[in-house]
Each structure stands twice: as C-alpha cells, then as structure tokens.
N, C-alpha and C positions, 0 to 999 in steps of 0.2 A: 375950925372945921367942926360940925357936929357932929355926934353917933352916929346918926344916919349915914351920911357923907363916909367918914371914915370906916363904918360896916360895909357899904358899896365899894368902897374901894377896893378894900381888901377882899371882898370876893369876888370882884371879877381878877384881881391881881392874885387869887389861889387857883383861880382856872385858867389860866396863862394869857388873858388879854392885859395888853398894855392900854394904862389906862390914862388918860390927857386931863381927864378934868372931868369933879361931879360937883356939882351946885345947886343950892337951892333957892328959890324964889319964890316966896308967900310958902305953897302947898306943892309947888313945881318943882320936880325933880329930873335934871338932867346929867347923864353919862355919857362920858365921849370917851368913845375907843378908836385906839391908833390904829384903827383897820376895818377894810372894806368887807362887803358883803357876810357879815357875817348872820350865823343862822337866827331868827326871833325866838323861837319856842325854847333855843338852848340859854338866850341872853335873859328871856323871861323865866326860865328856870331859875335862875340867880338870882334873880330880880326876888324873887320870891323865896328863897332863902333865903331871904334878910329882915322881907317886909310881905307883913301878912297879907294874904291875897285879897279879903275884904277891906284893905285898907288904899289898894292899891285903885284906880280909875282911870280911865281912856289911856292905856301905856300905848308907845310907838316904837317903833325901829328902826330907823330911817338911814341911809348912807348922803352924806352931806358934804357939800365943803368947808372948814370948820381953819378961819384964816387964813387965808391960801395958800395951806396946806398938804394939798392934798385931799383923798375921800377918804373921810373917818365913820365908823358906824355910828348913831347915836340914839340913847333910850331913852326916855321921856315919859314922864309919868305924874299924874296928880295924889297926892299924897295926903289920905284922911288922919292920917296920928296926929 
C-alpha cells in the first residue's frame, strides 16, 4: 500500500468512517466507505487533509453498489503528485 493509500485510510478511519478499500490506478484515487449517503463537502474535507487541494482534480462522491454489497459511499479523485 502507499503513503497516499495508507494517509487516506487513516483519515477517514480518525473520523469514524469505516473504510472498505483505497486504491490507486495510474493518477486515480478511489475510497470506498462502508456507508451510505454520506455528506461530500465533509468527505472532501478529508480528502484535503491529506492531499493538497491543487493537487487534487474532478473529485466525486457518489453512493454506489460496490460487490453486491450493499450502497457504499465512494470518493474518487484524479491525483497530480
């Protein structure tokens, strides 16, 4: 797991979401939280204590189903570092 990944985790896991899975692909960063609807501007706040916001492009927050599962939230974000 990288920095990055392992930074992500750990903050959204200090702010009490449970967290399923972050991964990265090329520049693409994605967080799956074991839980629905939750709010963007709070998830993007995280997001952003981690990873500097000019660094950050087209992030998402979407609620999805995430291996039939269940609806998980999930953050999504292009990653310039």
């Amino acid at each position: 797991m990288s920095e990055l990944q392992a930074d992500l985790r750990a903050a959204f896991e200090d702010e009490g979401y449970d967290v399923d899975d972050v991964t990265v692909n090329r520049d693409q960063v994605r967080v799956v939280l074991l839980a629905e609807g939750e709010s963007a501007s709070d998830l993007e706040a995280i997001t952003y204590g981690v990873v500097d916001e000019d660094d950050v492009l087209t992030m998402n927050v979407t609620t999805e189903s995430v291996d039939g599962q269940g609806l998980s939230t999930v953050v999504t974000f292009r990653h310039r570092g």
